[in-house]
C-alpha positions in Angstrom: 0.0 0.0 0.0 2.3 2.4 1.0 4.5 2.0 -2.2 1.3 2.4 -4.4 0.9 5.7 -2.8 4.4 7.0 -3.8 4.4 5.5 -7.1 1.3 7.5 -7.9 2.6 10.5 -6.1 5.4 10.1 -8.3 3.2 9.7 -11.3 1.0 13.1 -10.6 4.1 15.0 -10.2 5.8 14.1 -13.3 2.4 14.8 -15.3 1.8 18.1 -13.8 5.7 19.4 -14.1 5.5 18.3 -18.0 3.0 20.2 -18.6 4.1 23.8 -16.8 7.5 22.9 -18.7 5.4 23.2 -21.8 4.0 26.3 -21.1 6.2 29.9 -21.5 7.0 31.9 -18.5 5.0 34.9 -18.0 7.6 37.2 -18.4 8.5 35.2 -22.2 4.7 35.8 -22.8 4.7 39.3 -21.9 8.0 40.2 -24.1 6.8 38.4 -27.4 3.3 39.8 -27.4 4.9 43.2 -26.8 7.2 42.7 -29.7 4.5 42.5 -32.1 3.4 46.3 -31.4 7.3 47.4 -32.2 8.0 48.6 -35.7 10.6 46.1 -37.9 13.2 47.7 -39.8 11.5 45.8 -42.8 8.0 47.7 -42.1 6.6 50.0 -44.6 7.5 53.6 -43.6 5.1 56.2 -42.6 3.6 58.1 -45.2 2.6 61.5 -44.5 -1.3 62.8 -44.9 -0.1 65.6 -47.3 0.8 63.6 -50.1 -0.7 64.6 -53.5 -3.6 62.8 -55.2 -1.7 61.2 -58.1 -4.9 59.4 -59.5 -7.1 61.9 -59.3 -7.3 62.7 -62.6 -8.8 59.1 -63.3 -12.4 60.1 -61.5 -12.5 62.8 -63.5 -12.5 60.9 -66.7 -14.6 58.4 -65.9 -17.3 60.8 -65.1 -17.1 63.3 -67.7 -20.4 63.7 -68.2 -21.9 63.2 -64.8 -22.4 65.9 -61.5 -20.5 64.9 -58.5 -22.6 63.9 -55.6 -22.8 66.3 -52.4 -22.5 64.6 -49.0 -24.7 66.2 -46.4 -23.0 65.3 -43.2 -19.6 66.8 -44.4 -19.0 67.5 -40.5 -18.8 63.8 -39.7 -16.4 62.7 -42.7 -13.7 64.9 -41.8 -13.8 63.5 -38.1 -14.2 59.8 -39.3 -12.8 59.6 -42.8 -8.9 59.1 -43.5 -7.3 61.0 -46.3 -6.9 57.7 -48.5 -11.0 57.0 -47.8 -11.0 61.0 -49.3 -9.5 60.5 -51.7 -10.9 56.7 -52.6 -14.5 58.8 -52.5 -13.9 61.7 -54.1 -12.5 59.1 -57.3 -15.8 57.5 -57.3 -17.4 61.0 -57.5 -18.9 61.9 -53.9 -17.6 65.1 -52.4 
């Protein structure tokens, strides 16, 4: 009897220290999720909102012979919208 127990005292501590040994440290955890958040030197750089419209001239063409469409709630576009959603818009003819 008493051997049973300390064979299966034995057993339940190799299981469970297996397992933890399988599993990264806290610290490890914290430092690779972090990581993803940093910029890589291979990342595209930063582009900055004042760049020119180089294809807007394509919107125009395309609707030569139609009015542009007038958004009423301007207000809440220029809080909301990006520049490249702007400029993606004002392409498909809605100012």
């Amino acid at each position: 009897m008493k051997h049973r127990s300390w064979l299966l005292m034995l057993a339940v501590l190799l299981t469970t220290s297996t397992g933890c040994a399988l599993v990264d440290s806290g610290k490890g955890a914290m430092r690779q999720m972090t990581s993803m958040f940093r910029p890589n030197p291979h990342d595209e750089p930063f582009t900055s909102t004042a760049e020119e419209d180089e294809w807007g001239f394509v919107g125009d063409e395309g609707r030569a012979g139609q009015e542009r469409v007038r958004d009423p709630d301007r207000w809440w576009q220029n809080l909301v919208m990006s520049e490249e959603a702007k400029n993606i818009e004002r392409n498909l003819g809605i100012d």
